[in-house]
PADO-733876 format. One line per 3 residues: number of its first residue (from 1); for each residue x, y, z of C-alpha. Coordinates in Angstrom, 2 decimals, padded with zeros to 5 digits. Example, Ala and Ser with C-alpha at 12.3 -4.5 7.8 and 13.67 -1.06 7.14 Angstrom:
REM PADO-733876
1) 012.30:-004.50:007.80 ~ 013.67:-001.06:007.14
This chain:
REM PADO-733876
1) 067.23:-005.23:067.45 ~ 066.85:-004.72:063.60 ~ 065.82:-000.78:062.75
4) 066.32:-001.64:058.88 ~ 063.00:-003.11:057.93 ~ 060.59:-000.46:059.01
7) 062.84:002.52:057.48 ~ 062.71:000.15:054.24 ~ 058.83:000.46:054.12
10) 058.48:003.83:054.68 ~ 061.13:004.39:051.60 ~ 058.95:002.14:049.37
13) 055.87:003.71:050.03 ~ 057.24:007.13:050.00 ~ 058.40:005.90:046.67
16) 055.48:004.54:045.08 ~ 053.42:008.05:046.82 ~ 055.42:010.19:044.40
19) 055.41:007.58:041.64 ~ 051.16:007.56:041.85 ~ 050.96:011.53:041.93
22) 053.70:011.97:038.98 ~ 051.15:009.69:036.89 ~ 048.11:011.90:038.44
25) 049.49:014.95:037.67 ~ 050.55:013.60:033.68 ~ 047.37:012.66:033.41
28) 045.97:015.64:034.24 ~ 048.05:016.96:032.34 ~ 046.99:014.97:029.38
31) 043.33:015.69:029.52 ~ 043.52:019.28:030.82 ~ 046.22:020.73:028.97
34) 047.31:018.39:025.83 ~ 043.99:016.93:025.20 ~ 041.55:019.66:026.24
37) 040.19:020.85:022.81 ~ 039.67:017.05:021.85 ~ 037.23:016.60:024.71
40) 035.86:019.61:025.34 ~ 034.54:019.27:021.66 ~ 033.51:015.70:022.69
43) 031.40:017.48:025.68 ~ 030.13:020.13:023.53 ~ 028.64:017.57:021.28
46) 027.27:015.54:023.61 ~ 025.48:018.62:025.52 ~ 023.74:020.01:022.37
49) 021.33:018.50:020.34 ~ 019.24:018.77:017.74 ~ 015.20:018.46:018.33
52) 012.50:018.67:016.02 ~ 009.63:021.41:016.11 ~ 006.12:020.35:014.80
55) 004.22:021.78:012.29 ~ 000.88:023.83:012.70 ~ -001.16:022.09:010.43
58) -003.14:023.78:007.22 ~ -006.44:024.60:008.37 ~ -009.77:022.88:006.29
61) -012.33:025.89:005.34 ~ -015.49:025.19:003.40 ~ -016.15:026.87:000.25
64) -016.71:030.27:001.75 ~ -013.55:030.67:003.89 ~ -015.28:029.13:006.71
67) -012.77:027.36:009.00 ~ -013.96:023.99:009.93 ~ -010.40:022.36:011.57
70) -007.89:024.45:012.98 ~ -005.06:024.22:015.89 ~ -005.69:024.97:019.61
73) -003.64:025.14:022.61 ~ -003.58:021.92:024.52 ~ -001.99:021.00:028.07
76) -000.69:018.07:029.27 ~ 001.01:016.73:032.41 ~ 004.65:015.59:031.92
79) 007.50:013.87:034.66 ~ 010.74:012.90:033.90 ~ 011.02:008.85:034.57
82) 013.12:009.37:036.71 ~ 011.26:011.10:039.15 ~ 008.46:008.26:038.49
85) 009.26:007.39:042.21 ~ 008.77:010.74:043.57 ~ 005.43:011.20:041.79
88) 004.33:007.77:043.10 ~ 004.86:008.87:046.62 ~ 002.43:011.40:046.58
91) 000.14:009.93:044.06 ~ -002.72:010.61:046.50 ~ -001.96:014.21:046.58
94) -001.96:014.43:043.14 ~ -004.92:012.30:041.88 ~ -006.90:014.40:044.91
97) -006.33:017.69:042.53 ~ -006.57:015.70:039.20 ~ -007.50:012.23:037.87
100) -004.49:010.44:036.32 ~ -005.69:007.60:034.17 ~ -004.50:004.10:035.00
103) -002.35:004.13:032.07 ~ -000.48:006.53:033.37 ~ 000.22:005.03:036.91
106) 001.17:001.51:035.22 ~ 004.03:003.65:033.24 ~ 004.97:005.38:036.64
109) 004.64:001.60:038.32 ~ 007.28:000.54:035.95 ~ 009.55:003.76:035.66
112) 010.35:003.62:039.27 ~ 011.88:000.18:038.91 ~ 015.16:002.12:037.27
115) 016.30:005.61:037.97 ~ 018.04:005.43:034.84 ~ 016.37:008.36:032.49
118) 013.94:006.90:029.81 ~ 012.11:010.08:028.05 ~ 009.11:011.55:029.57
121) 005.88:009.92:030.69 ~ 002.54:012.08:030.05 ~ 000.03:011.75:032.79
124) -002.46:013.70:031.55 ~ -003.49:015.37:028.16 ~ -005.74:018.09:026.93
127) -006.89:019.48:030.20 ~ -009.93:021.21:030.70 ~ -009.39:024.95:032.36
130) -010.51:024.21:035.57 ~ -008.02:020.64:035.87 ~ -005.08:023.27:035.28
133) -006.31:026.12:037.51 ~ -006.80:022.68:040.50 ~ -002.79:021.88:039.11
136) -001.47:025.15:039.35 ~ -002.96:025.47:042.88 ~ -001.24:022.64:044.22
139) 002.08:022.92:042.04 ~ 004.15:023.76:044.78 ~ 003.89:019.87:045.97
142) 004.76:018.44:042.66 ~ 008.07:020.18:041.17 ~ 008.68:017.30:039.01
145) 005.62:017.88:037.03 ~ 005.49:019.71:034.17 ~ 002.91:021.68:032.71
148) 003.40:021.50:029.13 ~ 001.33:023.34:025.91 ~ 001.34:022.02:022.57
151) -000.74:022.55:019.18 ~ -003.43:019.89:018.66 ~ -006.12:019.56:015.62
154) -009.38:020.89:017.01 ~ -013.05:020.49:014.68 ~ -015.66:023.71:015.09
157) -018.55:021.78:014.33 ~ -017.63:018.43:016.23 ~ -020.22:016.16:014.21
160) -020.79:018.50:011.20 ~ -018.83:016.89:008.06 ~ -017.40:014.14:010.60
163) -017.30:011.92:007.34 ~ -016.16:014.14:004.91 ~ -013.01:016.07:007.41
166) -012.18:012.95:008.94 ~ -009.83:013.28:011.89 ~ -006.14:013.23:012.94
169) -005.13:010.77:015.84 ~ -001.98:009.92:017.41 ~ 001.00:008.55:015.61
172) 000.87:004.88:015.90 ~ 003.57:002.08:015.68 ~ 001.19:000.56:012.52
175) 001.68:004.39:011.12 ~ 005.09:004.36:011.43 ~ 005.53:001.20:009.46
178) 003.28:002.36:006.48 ~ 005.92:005.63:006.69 ~ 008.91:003.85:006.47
181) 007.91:001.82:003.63 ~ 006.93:005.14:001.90 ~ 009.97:006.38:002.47
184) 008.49:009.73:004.15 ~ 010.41:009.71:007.71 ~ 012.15:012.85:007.32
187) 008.39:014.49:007.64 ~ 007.58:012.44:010.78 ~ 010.78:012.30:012.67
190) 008.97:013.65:016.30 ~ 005.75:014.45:014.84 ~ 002.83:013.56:017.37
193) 000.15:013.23:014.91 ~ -001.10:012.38:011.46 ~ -004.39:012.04:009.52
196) -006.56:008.93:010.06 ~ -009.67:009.31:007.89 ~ -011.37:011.66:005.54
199) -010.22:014.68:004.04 ~ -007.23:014.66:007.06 ~ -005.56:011.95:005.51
202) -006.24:011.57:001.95 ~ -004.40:015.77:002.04 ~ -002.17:014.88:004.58
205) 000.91:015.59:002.28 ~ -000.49:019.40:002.04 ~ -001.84:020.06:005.57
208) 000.85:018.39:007.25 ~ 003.48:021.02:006.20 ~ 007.42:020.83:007.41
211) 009.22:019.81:010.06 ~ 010.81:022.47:011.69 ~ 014.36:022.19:014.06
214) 015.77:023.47:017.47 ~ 019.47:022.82:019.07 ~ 019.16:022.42:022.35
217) 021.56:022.12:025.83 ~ 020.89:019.21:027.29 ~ 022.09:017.88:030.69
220) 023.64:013.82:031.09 ~ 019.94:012.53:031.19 ~ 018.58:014.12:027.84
223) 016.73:016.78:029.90 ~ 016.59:020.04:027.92 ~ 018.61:022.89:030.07
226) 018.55:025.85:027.05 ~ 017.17:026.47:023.36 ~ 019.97:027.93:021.05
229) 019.34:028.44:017.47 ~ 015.98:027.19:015.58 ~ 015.24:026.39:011.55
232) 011.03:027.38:011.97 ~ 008.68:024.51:010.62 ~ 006.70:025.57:007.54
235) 003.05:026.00:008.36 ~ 001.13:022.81:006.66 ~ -001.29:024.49:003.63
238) -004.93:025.54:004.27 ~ -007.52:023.41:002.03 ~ -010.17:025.09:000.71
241) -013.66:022.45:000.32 ~ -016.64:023.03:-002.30 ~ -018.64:022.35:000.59
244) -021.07:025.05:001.44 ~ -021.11:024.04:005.59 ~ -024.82:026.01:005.73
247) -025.94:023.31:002.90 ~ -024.34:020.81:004.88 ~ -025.29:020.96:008.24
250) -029.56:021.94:007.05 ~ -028.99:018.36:005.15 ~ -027.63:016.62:008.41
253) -030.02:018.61:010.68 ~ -032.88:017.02:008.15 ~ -031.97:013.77:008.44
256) -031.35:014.06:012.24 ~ -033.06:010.56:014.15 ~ -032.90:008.75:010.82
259) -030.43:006.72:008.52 ~ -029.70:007.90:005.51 ~ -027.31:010.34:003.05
262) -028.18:013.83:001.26 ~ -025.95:015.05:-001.56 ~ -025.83:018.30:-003.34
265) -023.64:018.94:-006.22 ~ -022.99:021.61:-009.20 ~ -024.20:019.36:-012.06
268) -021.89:021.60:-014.63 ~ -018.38:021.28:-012.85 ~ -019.07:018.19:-010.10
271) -018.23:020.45:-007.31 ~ -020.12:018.51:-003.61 ~ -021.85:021.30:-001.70
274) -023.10:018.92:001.07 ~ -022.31:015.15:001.11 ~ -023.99:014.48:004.35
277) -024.19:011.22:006.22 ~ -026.48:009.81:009.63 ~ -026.07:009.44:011.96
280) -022.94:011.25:013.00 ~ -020.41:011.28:015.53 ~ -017.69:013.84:017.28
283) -014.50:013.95:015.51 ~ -012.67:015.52:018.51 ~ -013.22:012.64:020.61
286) -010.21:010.96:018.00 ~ -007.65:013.70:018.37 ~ -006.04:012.26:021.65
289) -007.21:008.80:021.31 ~ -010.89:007.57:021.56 ~ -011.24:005.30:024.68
292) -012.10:001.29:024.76 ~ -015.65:001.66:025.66 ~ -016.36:005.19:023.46
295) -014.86:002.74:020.30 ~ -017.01:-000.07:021.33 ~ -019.90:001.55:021.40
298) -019.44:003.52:018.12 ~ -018.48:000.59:016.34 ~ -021.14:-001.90:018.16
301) -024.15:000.43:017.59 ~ -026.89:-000.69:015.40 ~ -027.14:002.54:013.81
304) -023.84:002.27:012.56 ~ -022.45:005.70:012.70 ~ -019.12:005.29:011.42
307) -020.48:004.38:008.19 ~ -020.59:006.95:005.24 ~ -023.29:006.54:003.57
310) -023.24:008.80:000.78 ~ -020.34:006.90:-000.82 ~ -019.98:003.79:001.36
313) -023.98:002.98:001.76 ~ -025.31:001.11:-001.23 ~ -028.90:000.49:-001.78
316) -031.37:-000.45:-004.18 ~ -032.17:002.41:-006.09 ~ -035.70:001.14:-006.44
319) -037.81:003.07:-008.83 ~ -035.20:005.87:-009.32 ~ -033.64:004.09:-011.63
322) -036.56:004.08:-014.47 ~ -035.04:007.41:-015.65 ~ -032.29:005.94:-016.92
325) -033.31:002.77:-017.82 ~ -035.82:004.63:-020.12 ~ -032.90:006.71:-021.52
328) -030.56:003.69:-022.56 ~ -033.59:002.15:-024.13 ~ -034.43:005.33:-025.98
331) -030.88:006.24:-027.26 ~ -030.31:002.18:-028.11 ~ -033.47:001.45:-029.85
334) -035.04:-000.75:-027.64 ~ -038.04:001.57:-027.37 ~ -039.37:004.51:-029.21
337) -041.16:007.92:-028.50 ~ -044.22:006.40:-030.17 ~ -044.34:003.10:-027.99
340) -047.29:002.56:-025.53 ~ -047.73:-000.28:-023.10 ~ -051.27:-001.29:-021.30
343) -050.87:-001.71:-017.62 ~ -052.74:-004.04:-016.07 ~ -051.15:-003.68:-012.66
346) -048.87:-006.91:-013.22 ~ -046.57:-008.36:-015.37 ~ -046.55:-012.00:-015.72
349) -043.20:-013.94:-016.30 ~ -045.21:-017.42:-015.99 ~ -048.57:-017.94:-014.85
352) -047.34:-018.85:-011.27 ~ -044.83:-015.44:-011.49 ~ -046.49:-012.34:-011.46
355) -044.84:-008.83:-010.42 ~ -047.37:-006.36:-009.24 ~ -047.58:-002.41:-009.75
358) -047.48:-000.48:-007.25 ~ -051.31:000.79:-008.41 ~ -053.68:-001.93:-008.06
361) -055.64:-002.54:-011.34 ~ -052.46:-000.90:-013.23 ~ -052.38:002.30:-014.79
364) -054.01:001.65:-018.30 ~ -052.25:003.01:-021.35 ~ -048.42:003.99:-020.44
367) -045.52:005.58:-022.99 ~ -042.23:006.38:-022.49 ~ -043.33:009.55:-020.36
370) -045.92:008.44:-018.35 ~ -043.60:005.49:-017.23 ~ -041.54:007.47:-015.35
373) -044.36:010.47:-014.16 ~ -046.68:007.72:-012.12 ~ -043.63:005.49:-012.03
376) -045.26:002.04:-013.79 ~ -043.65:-000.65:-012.45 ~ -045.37:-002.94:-015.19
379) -043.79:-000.56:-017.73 ~ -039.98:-001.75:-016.85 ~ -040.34:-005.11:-016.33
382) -042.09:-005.87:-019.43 ~ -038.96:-003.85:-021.04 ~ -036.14:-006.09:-018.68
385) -037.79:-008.98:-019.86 ~ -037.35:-008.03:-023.75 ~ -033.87:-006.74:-023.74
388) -032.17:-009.03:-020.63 ~ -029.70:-008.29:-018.03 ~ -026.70:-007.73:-020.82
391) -028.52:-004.92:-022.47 ~ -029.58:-003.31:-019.65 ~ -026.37:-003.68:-017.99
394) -024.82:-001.79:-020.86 ~ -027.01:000.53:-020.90 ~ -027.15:001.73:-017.61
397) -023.19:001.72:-017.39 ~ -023.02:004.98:-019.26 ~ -024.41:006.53:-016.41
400) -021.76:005.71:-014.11 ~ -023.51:002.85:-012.39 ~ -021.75:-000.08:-011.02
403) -018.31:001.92:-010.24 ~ -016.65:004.35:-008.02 ~ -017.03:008.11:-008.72
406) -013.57:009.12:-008.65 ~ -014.29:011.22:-005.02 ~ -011.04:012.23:-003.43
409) -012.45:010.62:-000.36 ~ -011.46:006.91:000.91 ~ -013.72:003.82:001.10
412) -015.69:004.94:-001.76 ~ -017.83:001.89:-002.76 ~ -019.06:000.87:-006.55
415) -022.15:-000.11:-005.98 ~ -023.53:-003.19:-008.08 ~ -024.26:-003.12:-011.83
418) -024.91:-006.69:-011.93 ~ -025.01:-009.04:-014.88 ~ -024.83:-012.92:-015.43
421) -021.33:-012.56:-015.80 ~ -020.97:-010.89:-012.36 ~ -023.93:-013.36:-010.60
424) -021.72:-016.20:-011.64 ~ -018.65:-014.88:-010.48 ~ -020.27:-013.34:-007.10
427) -022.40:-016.28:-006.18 ~ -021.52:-018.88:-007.99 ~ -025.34:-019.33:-009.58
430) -026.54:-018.72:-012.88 ~ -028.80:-015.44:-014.13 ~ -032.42:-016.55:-013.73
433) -035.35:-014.00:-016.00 ~ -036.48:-013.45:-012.46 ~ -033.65:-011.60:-011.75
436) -033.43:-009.26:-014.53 ~ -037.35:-008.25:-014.14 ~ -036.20:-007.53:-010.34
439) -033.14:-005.59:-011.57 ~ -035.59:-003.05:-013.89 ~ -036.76:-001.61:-011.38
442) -033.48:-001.17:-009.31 ~ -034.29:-004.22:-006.79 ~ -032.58:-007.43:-006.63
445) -029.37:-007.39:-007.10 ~ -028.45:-003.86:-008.44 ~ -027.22:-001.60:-005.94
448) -026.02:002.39:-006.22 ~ -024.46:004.97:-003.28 ~ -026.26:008.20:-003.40
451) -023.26:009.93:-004.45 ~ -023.86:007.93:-007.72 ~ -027.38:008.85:-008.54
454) -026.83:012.58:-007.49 ~ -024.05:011.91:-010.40 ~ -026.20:010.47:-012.80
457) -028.76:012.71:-012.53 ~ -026.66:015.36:-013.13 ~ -025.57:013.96:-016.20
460) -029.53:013.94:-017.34 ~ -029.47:017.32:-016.35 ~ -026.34:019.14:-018.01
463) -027.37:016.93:-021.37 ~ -024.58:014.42:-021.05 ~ -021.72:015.22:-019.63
466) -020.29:012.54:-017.03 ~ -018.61:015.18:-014.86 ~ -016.83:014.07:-011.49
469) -017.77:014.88:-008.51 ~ -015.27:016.65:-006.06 ~ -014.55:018.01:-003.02
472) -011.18:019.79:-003.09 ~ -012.06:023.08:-004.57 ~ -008.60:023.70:-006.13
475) -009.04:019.96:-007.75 ~ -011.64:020.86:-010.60 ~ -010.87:018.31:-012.90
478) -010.65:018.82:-016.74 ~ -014.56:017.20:-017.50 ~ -014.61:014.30:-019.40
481) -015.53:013.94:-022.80 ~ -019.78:014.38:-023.46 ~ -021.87:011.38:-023.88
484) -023.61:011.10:-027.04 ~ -027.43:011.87:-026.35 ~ -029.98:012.50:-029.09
487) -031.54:015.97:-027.95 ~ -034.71:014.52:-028.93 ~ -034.75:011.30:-026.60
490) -032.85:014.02:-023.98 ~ -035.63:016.63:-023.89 ~ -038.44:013.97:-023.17
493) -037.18:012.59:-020.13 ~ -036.16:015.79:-018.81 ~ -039.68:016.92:-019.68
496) -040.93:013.90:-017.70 ~ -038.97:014.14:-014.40 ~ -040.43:018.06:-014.68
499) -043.80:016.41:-014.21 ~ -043.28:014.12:-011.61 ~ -042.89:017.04:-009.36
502) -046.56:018.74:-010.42 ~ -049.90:017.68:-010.05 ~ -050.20:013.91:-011.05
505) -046.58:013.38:-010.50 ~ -045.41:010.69:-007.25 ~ -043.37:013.50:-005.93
508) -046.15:016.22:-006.71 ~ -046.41:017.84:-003.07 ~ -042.67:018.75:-003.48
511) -042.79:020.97:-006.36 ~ -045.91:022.59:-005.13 ~ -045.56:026.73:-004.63
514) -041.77:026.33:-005.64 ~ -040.12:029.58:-006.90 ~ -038.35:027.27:-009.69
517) -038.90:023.65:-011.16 ~ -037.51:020.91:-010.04 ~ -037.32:017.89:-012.25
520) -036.94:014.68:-010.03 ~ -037.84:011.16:-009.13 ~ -039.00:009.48:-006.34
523) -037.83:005.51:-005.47 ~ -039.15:003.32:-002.69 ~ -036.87:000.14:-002.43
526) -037.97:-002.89:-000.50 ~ -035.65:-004.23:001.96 ~ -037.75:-007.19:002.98
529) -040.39:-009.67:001.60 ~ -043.75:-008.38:001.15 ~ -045.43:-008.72:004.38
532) -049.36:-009.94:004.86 ~ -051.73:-010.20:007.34 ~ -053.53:-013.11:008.85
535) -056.19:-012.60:005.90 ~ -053.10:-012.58:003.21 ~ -053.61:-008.77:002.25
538) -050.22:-006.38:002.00 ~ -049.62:-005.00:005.38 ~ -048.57:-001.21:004.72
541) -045.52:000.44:004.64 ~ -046.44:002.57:007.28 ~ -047.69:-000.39:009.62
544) -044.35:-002.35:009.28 ~ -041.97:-002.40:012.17 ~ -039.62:000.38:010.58
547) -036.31:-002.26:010.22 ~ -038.78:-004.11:007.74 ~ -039.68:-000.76:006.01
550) -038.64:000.41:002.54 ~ -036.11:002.95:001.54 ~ -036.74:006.41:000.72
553) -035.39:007.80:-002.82 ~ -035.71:011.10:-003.96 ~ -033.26:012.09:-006.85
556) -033.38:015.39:-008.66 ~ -032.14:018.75:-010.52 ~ -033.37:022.34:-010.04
559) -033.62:024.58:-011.57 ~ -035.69:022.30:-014.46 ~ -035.13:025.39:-017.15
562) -031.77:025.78:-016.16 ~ -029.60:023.02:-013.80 ~ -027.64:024.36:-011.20
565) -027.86:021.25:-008.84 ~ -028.52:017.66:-008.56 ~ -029.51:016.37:-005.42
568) -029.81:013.07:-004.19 ~ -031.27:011.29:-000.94 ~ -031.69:008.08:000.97
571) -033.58:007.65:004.19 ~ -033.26:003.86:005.40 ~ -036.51:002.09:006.05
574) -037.84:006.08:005.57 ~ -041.09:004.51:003.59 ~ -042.37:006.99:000.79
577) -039.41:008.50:-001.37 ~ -042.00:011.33:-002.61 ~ -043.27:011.59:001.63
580) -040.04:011.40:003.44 ~ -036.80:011.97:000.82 ~ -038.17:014.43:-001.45
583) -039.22:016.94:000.86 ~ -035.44:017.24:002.62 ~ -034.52:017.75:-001.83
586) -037.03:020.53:-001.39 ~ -035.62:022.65:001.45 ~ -032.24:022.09:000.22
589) -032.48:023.23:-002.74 ~ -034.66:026.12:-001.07 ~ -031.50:027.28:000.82
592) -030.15:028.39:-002.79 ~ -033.00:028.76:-005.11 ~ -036.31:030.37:-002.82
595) -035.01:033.62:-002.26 ~ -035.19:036.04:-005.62 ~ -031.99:038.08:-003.75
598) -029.45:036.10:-003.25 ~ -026.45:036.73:-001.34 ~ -023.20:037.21:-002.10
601) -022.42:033.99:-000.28 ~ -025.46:031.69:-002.12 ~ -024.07:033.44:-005.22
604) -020.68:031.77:-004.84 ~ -021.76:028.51:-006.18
């Protein structure tokens, strides 16, 4: 029998043992001894990292130091996807001590599919106190969950200056695109939020401030084990408004149940005290993301409160425009201070046209003056008629009319100064004389945002200068060059729109026991057809169904001897400018100008 074989294999594999642990132990040798610096530098860079630390953004303050946004302290609930599994076991546990939107679960759904590490999913954000007390109680069961604080944009009035602050929202895909393309990314790189509308986005630049950064220990799955040294971000800038929030929310309190705008502004310098719009809506509700249905029915309602009127609303300005009308045809010859005109109560373009005065039987003997006092319809369209659309186009253009203001606020609109020119262009139809005696008296086709008639009347007021209205108070701009009125032609429509507001004026009740003078004019705009009854008489106003009633003007400046403040508003379908508008001018302008002692704070103008 043959020993030889088995000996043989016990050689070879004794052989190839010590041949596999002198390899093992080179090896070792190799990446413990020889090449240990290499890799340990390898690990250390692949165990520290480099995160980025948000910004606290600049708070918004009205004119007074008032803070209207700021930062709070927000929770949320964070897991690790990995653990998406774990969490999903005991879902019923957990949804039994807090809801956890369906959003949420879907990400969990698919997270557990891999138990690969993707990032963090958030279950739940900005909890109330009493979801994080029910968390905390029931922690124990959920050691996967995190508790987590961060700094979130909160507004102290909610609704108050919703239109003018805007709001910040979370940073979206479509955001991230428009960033790129600016070239901004190193100020976004793990930001969480950025400005959507309003003042929040058009200053984003200056509230946003700097990214700050953090190196950080992290384990194989990206999880953060230890902090190590931190660059702090730079606080984003505070931004100071000209609005006076007191002014602001009395206008929006005033116009509370209706539609409309109300603006106040310094009629030397341009500066906006209140620019208010309604209705109005919560501007926290955006912060973390507004749901499906809130959106819907924001965006669906009829009363549209999304909308800012005070720059985005345009209207006929109806019979507040006759100021101005009269001043163009004053300082261009088209009329003089010694022209009269008998009212009849009608003004007949053809025998089968005739446009009616709001006075039946007309108002008799009317000048330049008186025009604008009882507010003679007859008056202005037998003055469209003589100097046509071009003329009066021109004219009124000086005052700003038919173009944006300049605001440092988005989706201003123009308004509509029209002309045959633009009719052609717009419509394609031809400029009919019908059109131009509608246009006199601010109907038909003209159309102005009450930020532009608080704007032009401010121009009647401080004798000509076109100043621009604005909202951030360190943005004064340098006032642009004066407009060329005759004092003469000046002094007797401001002398006029002083009446209006005293006995025999349209807006008489509102000047009546006033401390100071307030030089204004009222404007009723039609929004429908006239309406008649079975027996073919006008229905009233006040009878209509109130979609088919007309719009409420009331534009004005106060103090009439010396202009502080021009002040502007629009109710929709409000009826009466000189019964609904002008007495919400009134009590604003009270707010400054009733008391004999002001304040420091009314001082601060």
């Amino acid at each position: 029998m043959d020993n030889t074989a088995p000996s043989s294999r016990l050689w070879f594999a004794a052989f190839f043992a010590v041949i596999l642990a002198v390899l093992l132990i080179w090896r070792w040798n190799d990446l413990q001894v020889e090449r240990f610096k290499h890799f340990s530098e390898l690990a250390q860079d692949n165990q520290i990292v480099v995160l980025p630390i948000e910004p606290p953004r600049g708070k918004i303050l009205d004119r007074h130091g008032e803070v209207l946004a700021d930062n709070n302290t927000a929770y949320r609930l964070e897991v690790a996807s990995d653990f998406a599994a774990n969490v999903m076991g005991k879902m019923d546990a957990l949804t039994a001590a807090i809801a956890i939107p369906e959003k949420s679960i879907a990400q969990l759904h698919e997270a557990r599919k891999s138990r690969v590490y993707k990032g963090h999913i958030v279950l739940r954000e900005n909890l109330r106190e009493e979801e994080i007390a029910a968390f905390l109680q029931w922690q124990f069961l959920f050691p996967e969950i995190i508790l987590k604080a961060e700094l979130v944009r909160h507004y102290l009035y909610a609704d108050a200056a919703a239109h003018v602050i805007g709001h910040v929202g979370r940073l979206t895909e479509k955001d991230k695109v428009k960033i790129k393309k600016k070239g901004d990314n190193k100020h976004y790189h793990g930001a969480k939020f950025i400005g959507k509308t309003g003042v929040e986005i058009l200053q984003e630049a200056r509230l946003r401030g700097d990214l700050g950064v953090q190196e950080a220990n992290v384990d194989a799955h990206g999880r953060v084990l230890a902090n190590r040294a931190q660059k702090p971000p730079r606080r984003g800038d505070n931004l100071t408004l000209t609005i006076d929030m007191d002014l602001q929310r009395l206008a929006e309190s005033l116009l509370a149940g209706e539609r409309g705008a109300a603006v106040v502004m310094d009629v030397n310098t341009g500066a906006v005290l209140a620019l208010a719009s309604s209705p109005r809506f919560d501007i926290n509700a955006f912060v973390f993301g507004i749901s499906i249905d809130e959106w819907k029915k924001l965006n669906d309602s009829t009363e549209k409160p999304l909308i800012h009127r005070a720059i985005y609303g345009q209207y006929a300005p109806g019979s507040s425009i006759k100021p101005f009308l009269a001043l163009a045809a004053l300082q261009n010859g088209w009329r003089d201070t010694s022209y009269t005109y008998f009212s009849r109560g009608f003004f007949e373009l053809t025998p089968k046209h005739r446009f009616h005065d709001w006075k039946k039987g007309g108002h008799g003997k009317v000048d330049i003056s008186k025009s604008i006092i009882r507010s003679v319809n007859s008056f202005y369209y037998q003055l469209g008629h003589d100097i046509g659309i071009e003329k009066m186009h021109r004219g009124l253009s000086v005052f700003g009319f038919g173009r944006p203001t300049g605001i440092e606020l988005d989706n201003e609109k123009p308004g509509v100064l029209p002309s045959s020119a633009w009719k052609e262009k717009t419509t394609d139809e031809k400029w009919y004389p019908g059109d131009t005696i509608a246009a006199s008296v601010g109907q038909g086709y003209m159309l102005a945002t009450p930020l532009q008639m608080a704007r032009a009347m401010a121009i009647i007021a401080n004798g000509g200068t076109p100043v621009k209205p604005y909202i951030i108070k360190s943005n004064a701009p340098t006032p642009p060059p004066a407009i060329a009125l005759n004092p003469e032609y000046l002094q007797v429509i401001q002398d006029a729109l002083a009446q209006v507001t005293k006995p025999g004026g349209t807006a008489s009740r509102v000047g009546k026991d006033a401390a100071y003078g307030i030089a204004g004019k009222t404007g009723t705009a039609q929004v429908s057809r006239l309406q008649l009854d079975d027996k073919g008489n006008r229905i009233k106003n006040e009878n209509l169904p109130k979609h088919l009633r007309d719009h409420a003007w009331f534009v004005c400046y106060a103090p009439a001897e010396k202009p502080q403040f021009s002040v502007a508003v629009l109710v929709e379908n409000g009826g009466s400018g000189g019964k609904r508008a002008a007495p919400i001018a009134r009590q604003l302008l009270d707010l400054y100008l009733s008391d004999k002692n002001l304040d420091t704070k009314r001082q601060d103008v």
